[in-house]
N, C-alpha and C positions, 0 to 999 in steps of 0.2 A: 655415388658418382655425382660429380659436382660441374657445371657450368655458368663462368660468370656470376659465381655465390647463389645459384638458384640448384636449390633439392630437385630432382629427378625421381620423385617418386611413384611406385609400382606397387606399393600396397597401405595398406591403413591399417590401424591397430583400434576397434572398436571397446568400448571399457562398459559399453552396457550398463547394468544398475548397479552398483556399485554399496554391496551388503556381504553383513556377514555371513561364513558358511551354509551355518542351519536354514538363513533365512534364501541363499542362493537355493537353496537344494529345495526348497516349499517353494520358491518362485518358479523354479522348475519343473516340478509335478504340477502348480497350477497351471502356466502356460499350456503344457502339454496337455492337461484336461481340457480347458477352452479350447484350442485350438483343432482337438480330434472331435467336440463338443459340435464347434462350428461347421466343419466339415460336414458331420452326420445331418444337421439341421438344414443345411446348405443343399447338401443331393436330395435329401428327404423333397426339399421345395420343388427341387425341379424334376425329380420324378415323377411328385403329383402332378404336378402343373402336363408333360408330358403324355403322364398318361389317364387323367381324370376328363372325362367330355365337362362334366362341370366347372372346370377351369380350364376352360379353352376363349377367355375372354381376353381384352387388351390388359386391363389391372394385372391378372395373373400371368399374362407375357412379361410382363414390365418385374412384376416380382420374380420372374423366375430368375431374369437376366441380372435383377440386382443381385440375386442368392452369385450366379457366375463371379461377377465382379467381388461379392464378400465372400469366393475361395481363394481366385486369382491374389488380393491382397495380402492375406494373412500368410497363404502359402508362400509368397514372395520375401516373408517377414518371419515369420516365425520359427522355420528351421532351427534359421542360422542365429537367431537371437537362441534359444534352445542350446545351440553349441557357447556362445557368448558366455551365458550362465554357467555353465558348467563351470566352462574353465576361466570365468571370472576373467575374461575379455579374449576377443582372439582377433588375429589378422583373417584382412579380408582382401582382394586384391584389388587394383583400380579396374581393371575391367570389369569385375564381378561390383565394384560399389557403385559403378557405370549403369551397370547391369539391372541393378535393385532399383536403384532409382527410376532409369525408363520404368521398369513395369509398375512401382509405383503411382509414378505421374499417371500411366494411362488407365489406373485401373480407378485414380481417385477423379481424375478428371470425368471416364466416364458416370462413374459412379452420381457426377456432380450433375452431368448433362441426363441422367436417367431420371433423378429425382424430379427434376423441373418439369422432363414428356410426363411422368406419375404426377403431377400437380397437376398441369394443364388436361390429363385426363379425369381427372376427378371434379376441373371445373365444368369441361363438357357434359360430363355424365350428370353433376348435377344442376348446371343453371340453363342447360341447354340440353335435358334428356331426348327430346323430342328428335334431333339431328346424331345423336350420338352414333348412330349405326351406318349413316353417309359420313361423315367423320374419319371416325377412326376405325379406317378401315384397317384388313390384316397387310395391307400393302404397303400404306401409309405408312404403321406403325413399325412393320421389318425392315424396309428399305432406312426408316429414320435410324434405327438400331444398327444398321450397318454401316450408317453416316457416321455414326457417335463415334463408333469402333475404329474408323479410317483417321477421323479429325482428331482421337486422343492420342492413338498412334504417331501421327504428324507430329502435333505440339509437342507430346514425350523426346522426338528423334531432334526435334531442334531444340531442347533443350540439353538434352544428350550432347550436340555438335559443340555447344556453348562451353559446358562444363568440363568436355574432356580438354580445352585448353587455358586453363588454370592451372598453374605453377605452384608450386608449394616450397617453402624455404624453411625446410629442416622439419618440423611438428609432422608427421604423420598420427597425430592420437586422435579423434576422431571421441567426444564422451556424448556418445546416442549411442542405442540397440541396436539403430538402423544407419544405411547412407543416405543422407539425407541432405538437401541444399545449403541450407542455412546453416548446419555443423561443418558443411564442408569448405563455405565460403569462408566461414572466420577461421579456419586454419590456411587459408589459400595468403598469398604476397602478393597475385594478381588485383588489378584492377577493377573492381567484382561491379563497378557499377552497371558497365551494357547489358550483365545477367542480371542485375534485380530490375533495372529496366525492362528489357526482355520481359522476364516474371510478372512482372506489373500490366504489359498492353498484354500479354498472352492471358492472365487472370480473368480479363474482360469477357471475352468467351466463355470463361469456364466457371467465374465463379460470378462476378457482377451482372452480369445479364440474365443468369439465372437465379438470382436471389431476387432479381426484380421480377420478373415470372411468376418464381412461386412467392411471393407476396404480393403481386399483382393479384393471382388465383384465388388464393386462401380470403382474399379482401370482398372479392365476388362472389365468392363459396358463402363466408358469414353473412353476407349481404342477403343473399339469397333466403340462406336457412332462414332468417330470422323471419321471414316475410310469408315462412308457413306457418298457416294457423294450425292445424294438428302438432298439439305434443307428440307424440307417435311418431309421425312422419317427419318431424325435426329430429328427435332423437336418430331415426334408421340415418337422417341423412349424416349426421354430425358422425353416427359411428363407421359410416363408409369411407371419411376420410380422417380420422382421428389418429388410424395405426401410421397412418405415412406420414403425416405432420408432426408425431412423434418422432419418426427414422428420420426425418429433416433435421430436427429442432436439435438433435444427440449429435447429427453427423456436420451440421454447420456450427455451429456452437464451439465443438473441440477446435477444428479446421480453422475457422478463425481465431479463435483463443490461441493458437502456436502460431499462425504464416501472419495474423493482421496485429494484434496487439503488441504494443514494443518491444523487443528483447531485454531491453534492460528493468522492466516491471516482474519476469518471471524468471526463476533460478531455473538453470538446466535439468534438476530432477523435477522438478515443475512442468517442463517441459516436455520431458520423457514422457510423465503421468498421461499427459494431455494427451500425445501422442501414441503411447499406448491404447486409449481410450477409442479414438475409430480409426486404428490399424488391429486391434486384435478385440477388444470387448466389445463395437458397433457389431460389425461381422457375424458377431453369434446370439446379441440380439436382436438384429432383426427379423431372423425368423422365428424368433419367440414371440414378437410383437405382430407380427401378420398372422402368425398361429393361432396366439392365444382369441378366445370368443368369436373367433370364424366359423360360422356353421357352413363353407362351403368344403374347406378346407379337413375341418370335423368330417364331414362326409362323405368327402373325397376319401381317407385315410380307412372308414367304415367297409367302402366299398373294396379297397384294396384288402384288406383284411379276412371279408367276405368269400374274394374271391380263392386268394392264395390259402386259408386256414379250415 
């Protein structure tokens, strides 16, 4: 259906990675391993956290919630890439590409505002141990967890209002895994600037004032450490926040490598890669990374073991 030479479209045709057979069919057993992988790791976190008394602290709230947000993700992603693979591209509709995107948005924007409360907690706890526990209380830190959740929600739904009116003039092919803004604006005929506008002052929130946080943190963190005289007790402090500065450094690195660096510097499998990177491999490791050399976490798992075997 056509009006005044503008396409009317109702679905997209996604082309995914675009390889041959054998190597589809290995892309698809791997995903499929990651993806059930990250799940298992994902509940595993928040069952301990749930039900361990030794992880009943803010760090391990905050980790549990990121684990939520790294199901919410992939889930939202991986299916339907899973199908993509297979049959070596498939249509998707506009409400379902509508669809993907919100919970996208909301689950990277929180994910973005989670990391930064996980910074500023790490700085309390270590340059200001003494207040930690007037601080961060359980009140403070739920009630903020459900500010996150309402404000990603919001921004996702206006950019949802934005994007569902974009016109599209003939092209529905769509070459990402996913729906995603930036693929979807350069096949749009619309006037895409009030949305990368939009993008930009909404970004401020979610992503520039948090990078300034947590390298505000991280600046008083090193600050601090360095100013203990015990080896010992510099090292315990460095490894308290070393796991999370790591899930920073993987999740802000890809995230601006696709949304901040120019489009004409990277090829669309280029891009894919990237954005494969923390839509399906962040996800599963981070709770490899909060896992690995955790003796609370060691213990917590001891205990459950104990009890049920």
């Amino acid at each position: 259906m056509q009006e005044n030479n503008v396409t009317l479209v109702n679905k997209f045709f996604l082309l995914g990675f675009r390889v041959g057979h054998n190597y589809r069919i290995f892309l698809f057993f791997l995903l499929l391993l990651i993806y059930c992988g990250t799940i298992c790791g994902n509940l595993l976190i928040i069952a301990l956290v749930s039900t361990s008394k030794i992880l009943h602290t803010p760090m391990y709230f905050f980790i549990s919630q990121l684990s939520i947000s790294d199901i919410l993700l992939p889930t939202n992603i991986v299916p339907n890439m899973l199908h993509i693979q297979l049959k070596n591209g498939a249509a998707i509709s506009f409400i379902g590409c509508l669809s993907q995107i919100y919970f996208f948005c909301t689950a990277e924007g929180y994910e973005c505002l989670l990391l930064t409360m996980m910074s500023y907690d790490r700085y309390v706890a270590i340059c200001n141990p003494l207040h930690y526990v007037s601080i961060m209380t359980s009140s403070f830190y739920v009630n903020l967890i459900i500010l996150f959740w309402f404000l990603c929600f919001f921004i996702a739904f206006t950019y949802i209002l934005s994007a569902s009116r974009l016109k599209f003039c003939g092209s529905n092919i769509i070459d990402h895994f996913f729906c995603d803004f930036v693929p979807l604006m350069e096949i749009s005929c619309s006037n895409t600037f009030p949305l990368k506008l939009q993008m930009c002052l909404l970004s401020i929130p979610l992503l520039l004032i948090p990078s300034i946080i947590i390298i505000i943190s991280y600046g008083n963190i090193v600050r601090t450490i360095l100013k203990i005289q015990s080896n010992i007790s510099r090292q315990k402090a460095f490894s308290t926040c070393s796991s999370h500065l790591t899930v920073v450094s993987i999740f802000y690195l890809s995230l601006f490598s696709v949304y901040i660096l120019p489009a004409n510097e990277q090829t669309s499998e280029i891009n894919k890669i990237m954005s494969l990177l923390y839509t399906v491999f962040t996800p599963l490791i981070n709770p490899i990374i909060y896992s690995f050399r955790n003796k609370d976490i060691k213990k917590a798992v001891q205990e459950i073991i104990q009890k049920y075997l």
